[in-house]
N, C-alpha and C positions, 0 to 999 in steps of 0.2 A: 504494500500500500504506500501512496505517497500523500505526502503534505505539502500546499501551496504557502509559501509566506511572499507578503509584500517590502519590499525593501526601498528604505527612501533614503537619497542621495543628499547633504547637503555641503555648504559651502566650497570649499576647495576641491572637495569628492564631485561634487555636480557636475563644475567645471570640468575639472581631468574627465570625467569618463563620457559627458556631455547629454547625461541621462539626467531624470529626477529621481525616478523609482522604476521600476521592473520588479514580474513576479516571478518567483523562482520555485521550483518545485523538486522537494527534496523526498528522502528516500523518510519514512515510518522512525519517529525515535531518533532524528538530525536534532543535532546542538548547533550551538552561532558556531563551533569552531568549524563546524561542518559544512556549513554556511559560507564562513569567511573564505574556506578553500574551496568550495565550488565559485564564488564569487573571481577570486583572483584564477583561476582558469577559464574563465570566461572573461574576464576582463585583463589584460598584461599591464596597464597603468596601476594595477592594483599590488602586483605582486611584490615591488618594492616596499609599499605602504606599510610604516608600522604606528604602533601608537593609537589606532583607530579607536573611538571609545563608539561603543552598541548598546541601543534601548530596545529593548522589547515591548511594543505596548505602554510606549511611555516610561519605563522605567530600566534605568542603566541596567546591564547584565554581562555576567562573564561569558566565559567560554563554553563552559560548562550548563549553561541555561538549556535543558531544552525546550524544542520549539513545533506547536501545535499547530493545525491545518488554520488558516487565517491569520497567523499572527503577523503583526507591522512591525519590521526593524528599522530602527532608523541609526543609518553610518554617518559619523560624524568627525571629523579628521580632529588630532590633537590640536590642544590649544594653546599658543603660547604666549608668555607676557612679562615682563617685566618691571 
């Protein structure tokens, strides 16, 4: 069985990949880490990319989160400040 989630792109990520969101469809029992590397195979802008922070449904998550049919990631490129 598989699971749909929708993934939304912002700032710097937007740009680079020149998408907002796509939906991606992963295999029964896929965590974001699962996620993250179907992402960067499908995407090579991606693969360098570290640091990326991930919400699930609104709310930050590790790697380890896993993730059900409908859920909304949103990728969010690190932040930085001084």
């Amino acid at each position: 069985m598989k699971v749909r989630v929708r993934v939304l792109y912002f700032a710097r990520l937007r740009a680079l990949l020149g998408v907002g969101e796509e939906v991606v469809e992963l295999p029964e029992g896929a965590l974001v880490s699962t996620l993250l590397e179907a992402l960067k195979s499908r995407h090579e802008a991606l693969r360098g990319a570290e640091g990326i922070m991930v919400a699930v449904n609104a709310e930050y998550a590790s790697a380890e989160r896993g993730l059900r049919e409908g859920d909304v990631v949103a990728l969010l490129p690190p932040v930085s400040g001084g």
